[in-house]
Each structure stands twice: as C-alpha cells, then as structure tokens.
N, C-alpha and C positions, 0 to 999 in steps of 0.2 A: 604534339597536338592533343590536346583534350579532346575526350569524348563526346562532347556536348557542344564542343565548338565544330568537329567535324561533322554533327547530325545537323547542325543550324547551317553549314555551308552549303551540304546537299541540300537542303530546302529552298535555302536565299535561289540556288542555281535553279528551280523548276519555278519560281513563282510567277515567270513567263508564260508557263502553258497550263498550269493547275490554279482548280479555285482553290480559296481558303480549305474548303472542308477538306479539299483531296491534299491539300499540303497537311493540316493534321496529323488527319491517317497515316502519311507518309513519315511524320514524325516520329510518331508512335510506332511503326511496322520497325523503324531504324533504331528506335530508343530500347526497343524489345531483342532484335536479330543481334544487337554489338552487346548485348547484356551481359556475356560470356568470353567477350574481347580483348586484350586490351591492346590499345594501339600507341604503334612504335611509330617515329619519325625517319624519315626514307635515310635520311643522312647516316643513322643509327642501324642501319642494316647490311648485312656484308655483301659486297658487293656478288652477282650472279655471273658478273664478266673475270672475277680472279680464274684464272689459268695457269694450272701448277707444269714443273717439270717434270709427270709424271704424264700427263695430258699431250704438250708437246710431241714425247719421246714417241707415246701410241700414232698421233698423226707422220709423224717421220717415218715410223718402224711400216704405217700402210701405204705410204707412198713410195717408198723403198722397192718393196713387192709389189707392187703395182706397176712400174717400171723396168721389173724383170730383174734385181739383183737377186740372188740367191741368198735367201735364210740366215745362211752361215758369212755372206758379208754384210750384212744388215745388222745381223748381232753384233758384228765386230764393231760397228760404227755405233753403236747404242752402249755398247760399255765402254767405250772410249767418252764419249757425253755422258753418263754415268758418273764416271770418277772424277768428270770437271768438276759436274754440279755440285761432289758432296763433296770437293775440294775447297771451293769457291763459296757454296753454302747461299747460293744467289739462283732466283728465278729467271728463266732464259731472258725473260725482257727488260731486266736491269744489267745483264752483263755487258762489259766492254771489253775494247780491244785492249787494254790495256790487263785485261782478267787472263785475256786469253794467254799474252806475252811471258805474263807470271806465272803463270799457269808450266807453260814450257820451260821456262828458267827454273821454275823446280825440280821437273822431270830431268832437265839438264844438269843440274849440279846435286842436288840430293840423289838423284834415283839412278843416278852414270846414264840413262837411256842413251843410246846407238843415236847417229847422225840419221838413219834411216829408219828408227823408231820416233825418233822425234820429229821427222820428215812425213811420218803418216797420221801420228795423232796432231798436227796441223793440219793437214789434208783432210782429215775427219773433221776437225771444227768447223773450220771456215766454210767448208762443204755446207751444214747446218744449218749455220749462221746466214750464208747467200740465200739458201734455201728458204728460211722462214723471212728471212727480208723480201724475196720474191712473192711469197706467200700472202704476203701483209700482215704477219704477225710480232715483226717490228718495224720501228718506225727507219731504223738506218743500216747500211750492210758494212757491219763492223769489220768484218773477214779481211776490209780495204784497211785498217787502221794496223795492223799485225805485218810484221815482216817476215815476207816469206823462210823458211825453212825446206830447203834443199836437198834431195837425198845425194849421197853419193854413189857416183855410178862405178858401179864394180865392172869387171871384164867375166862377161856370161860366162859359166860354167859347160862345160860340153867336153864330149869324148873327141881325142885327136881320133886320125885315120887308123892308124898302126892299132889304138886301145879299141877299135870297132874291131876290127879282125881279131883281136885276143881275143876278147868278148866271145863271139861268133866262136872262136874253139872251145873255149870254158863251157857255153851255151850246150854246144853239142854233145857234150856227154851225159844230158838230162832231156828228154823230148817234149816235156814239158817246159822247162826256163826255156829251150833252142824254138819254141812256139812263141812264147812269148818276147822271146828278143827280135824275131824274126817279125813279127808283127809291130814293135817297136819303131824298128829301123825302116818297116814299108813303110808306114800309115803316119806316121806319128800323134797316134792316140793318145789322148789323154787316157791317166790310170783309170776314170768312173767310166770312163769309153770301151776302156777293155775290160772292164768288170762285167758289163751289161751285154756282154758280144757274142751273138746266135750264129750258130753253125748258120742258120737259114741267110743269116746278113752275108754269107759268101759265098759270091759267086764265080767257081774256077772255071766257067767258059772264058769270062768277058774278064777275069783275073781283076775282078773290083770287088769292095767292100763296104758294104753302106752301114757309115758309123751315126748313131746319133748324137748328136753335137751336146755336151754335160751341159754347157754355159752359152748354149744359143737357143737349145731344144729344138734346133731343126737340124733334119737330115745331109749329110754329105756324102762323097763317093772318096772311098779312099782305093791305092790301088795296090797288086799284090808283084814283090821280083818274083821272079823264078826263085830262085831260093825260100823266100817265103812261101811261097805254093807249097815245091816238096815237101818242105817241114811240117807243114800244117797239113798240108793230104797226111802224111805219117801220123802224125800226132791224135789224127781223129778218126783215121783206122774205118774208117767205113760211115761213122757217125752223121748221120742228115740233121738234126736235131740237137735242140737244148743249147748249154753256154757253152762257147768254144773254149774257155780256158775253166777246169772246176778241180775242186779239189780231190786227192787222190783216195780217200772213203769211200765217196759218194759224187753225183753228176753233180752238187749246189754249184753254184756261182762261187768265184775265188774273192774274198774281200780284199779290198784298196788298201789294205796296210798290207795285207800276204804277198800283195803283188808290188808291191814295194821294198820289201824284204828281199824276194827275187830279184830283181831288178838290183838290188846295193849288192844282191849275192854273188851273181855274174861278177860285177863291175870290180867290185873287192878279192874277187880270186883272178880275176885279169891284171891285176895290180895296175889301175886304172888310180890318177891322183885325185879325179873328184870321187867325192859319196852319192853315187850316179841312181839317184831315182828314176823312176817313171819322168818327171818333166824333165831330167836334165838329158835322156835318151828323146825326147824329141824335140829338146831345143837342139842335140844334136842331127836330129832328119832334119830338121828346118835348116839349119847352116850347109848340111852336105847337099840338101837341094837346090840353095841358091847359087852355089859355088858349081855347081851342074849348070843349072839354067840362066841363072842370070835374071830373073823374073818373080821378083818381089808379089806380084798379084799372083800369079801360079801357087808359091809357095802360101801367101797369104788364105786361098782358098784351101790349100790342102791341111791347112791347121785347123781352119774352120775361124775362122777370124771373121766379124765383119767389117773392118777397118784394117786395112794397112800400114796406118800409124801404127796399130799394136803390134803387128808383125817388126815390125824396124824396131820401134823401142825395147822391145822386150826379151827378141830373136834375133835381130838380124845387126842390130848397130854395130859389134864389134868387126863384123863381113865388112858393110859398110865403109867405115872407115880405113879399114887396111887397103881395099879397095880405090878411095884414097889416094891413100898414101903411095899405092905404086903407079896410079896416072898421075900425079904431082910428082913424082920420081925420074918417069923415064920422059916426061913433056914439057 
C-alpha cells in the first residue's frame, strides 16, 4: 500500500464525524507523522504466531516441573526431543507420525539401540506429542498414528536369601558398610534417602525412622529390626546429631555414588551374581517383605510409593507371578 493511499483511507473513514477543515488537518498531521515511514503490506511481514522448537521445549521443560518431575527426568525427556528435532530438521507443528516411526527405525538399525532404549525414546515422544495436542498447540495427537514399542521385561535383579546373610557377614567387618547395609535391608531407602539421613530422624524408643521421600518430597515412617538398632546404636557411638552415615575425615554427608560403591562392595565380596547397588538392595527389602506379608499396600507404603501399580511393575511382578504359578500348580 502506498503512502498516500493509506493517508486518503484514514480520512475517507472520519469524514462521518469531521468537517472539511478538521479532515485537512488530519491530512496534513498523517502526511507529516508517516514522512519518516515506510509502509509494508501485512502479508509481507513475518508472521508474530511462528513458534520455534526451542519455544515449545521451554513450555514442556515448565510444565514438567510444575507437575513435580524432577530436573534430572525432565532433561532426559528434553534431549530425547532435542535429537529428534535436529534429526528431522522439522518444526513440532509439522511433524508426523510417520517422522516419529523413522525416527526409530534409525535409532534401530543404524544406532543398534536396546529393545528398552528404543521403548523409552517412544515413551518420551509420544508423551510430547499427546501433550501439546492436549495443549492445543497442535491440531492432531500423532502419538495414535506410531506403533507402539515395547520394552522388554527382564526378571528384577535382587539378592537371594542365602546372598543377604553373606552380605550381613562381609558387612560386619566394617561398622560403617554393617550400618549401612543394615539400614538397607530395614527401610529400604532409596541412596538420596540415605545420603540426607539425621541421627535426629531416629528414633530407638518407637524403633522408626522418618525418611524423606527423594521422589515424593513428603515424609514417611520407616522401621528399624533389631539387628538394625544394634548396628547403628554401635556405629554412632553416642552421636545425637548430624548425618548418620558421613565420611570417615570429617562428619559431611557420604555422596550417592560412595554409597553406592559400598553397597557393589558388600555385594561383590559376598560373591553375590547381581552388581547390587542401593536400588537393587531395596528391591530386595520390597520382595523379602512381600513374601513376609502378603500385602502389596504395606510394602507399597513402605517404599514410599504413591501407587501400587508402581510397587508391582517395578518391585514386585516377578513375586507375583510365581505366586501364580504355584496356586495354578497345586488348584
């Protein structure tokens, strides 16, 4: 549009409520103010609604958090979109299911990725993808056009009975690992649970323990055997205060890899066939206390779980099903 055709259109549009003289003026005030102008055509200007994949990711990465995932699986799910996009070289809102498919057939035949890697970077898309179709920031939820990818289900890692009792000797000739295995095998803590764990959080009257939950951020009661008691009355020798597990310099807190180190150290000198970290000693208390009680909700609360779906899928399916297998056995 020319200049002089837009100054004549704002005039044509006022000559309803100005006289002559005031449309004039008004010529003149517009023929002076655009002097310095020059004027583009709407069509010819970039659009204000383009929305990059870098815009997306920040809305994903705050609702994420906002929701209560932690940091470190938020990243996970933000470099996995990452690598699509610069894979693909496509803005979220033109991608297809068919992007996604190829997407995976790469990773699957160029990159060898695992049945179970490939099984999560589709659970990370499609997650996305429902997501911003929920959102309304596409128009279809592609996530339906993509065939699922499956992981496969391995048989939980955990220590038999016989490899706890090794353990428990190996343990005992350090009062420190024998503290922390023993806290292990009551509570079954998670490693950031026993990293952050205050003498004050225990109490040997009522022989409980109040853990804070890494991954729920709230509070639980864990409880303490007998065996656990003595060890840990021993180990802290009189101590009221500070972390109950620290390193042997100084009182600090022991970090999640030291205490995992510990934890492989026991296991590996018990001649124990898993590489028995931190979780894989309390997917072991989760199996040995189902196989106690019988009671899925029990054991579920004492993980710190707020579903007991996750207790079963993650903990307990293999119990489960042998379970099973010997009431279909002897019925």
């Amino acid at each position: 549009m020319e200049k002089q055709e837009f100054i004549n259109g704002v005039v044509n549009e006022m000559t309803s409520i100005l006289e002559q003289e005031s449309l004039n003026k008004l010529k003149m005030v517009l023929a002076i103010k655009l002097s310095d102008f020059e004027l583009t055509s709407a069509e010819k200007l970039p659009s204000t609604d383009v929305r990059g994949n870098e815009w997306i990711l920040e809305k994903y990465w705050i609702d994420n958090i906002a929701t209560s995932n932690k940091k470190s699986t938020a990243k996970k799910y933000l470099g996995t979109l990452k690598r699509f996009f610069l894979f693909n070289n496509k803005t979220y809102n033109i991608v297809t299911g068919d992007d996604i498919s190829h997407y995976l057939a790469y990773m699957n035949l160029r990159k060898n990725a695992s049945p179970n890697y490939m099984a999560s970077i589709y659970k990370d898309l499609t997650a996305f993808f429902k997501w911003a179709y929920w959102k309304h920031f596409i128009d279809n939820d592609i996530s339906r056009e993509v065939e699922p990818v499956r992981p496969v289900q391995k048989k939980k890692e955990r220590l038999t009975d016989e490899e706890i009792e090794k353990c428990r000797i190996v343990a005992s000739k350090d009062l420190r690992e024998s503290a922390l295995f023993e806290l292990m095998m009551s509570t079954g803590m998670r490693v950031g649970e026993i990293s952050i764990l205050r003498v004050e959080d225990i109490d040997f009257n009522e022989n409980e323990v109040k853990i804070w939950g890494e991954k729920t951020s709230q509070e639980r009661i864990g409880f303490l055997t007998p065996s656990a008691k003595i060890v840990l009355q021993r180990y802290l020798n009189g101590r009221t205060s500070g972390y109950v597990l620290t390193n042997i310099r100084n009182d600090n807190k022991i970090s999640i890899t030291k205490l995992d180190m510990m934890a492989k150290k026991i296991a590996r000198e018990a001649g124990c066939a898993a590489t028995a970290t931190v979780h894989i000693y309390r997917k072991t208390f989760a199996s040995v206390q189902y196989r106690k009680t019988g009671n899925i909700l029990l054991v579920s609360k004492l993980l710190g779980h707020a579903d007991t779906r996750t207790t079963i899928k993650f903990y307990l399916i293999d119990e489960i099903k042998d379970m099973k297998y010997q009431f279909w056995k002897y019925n």
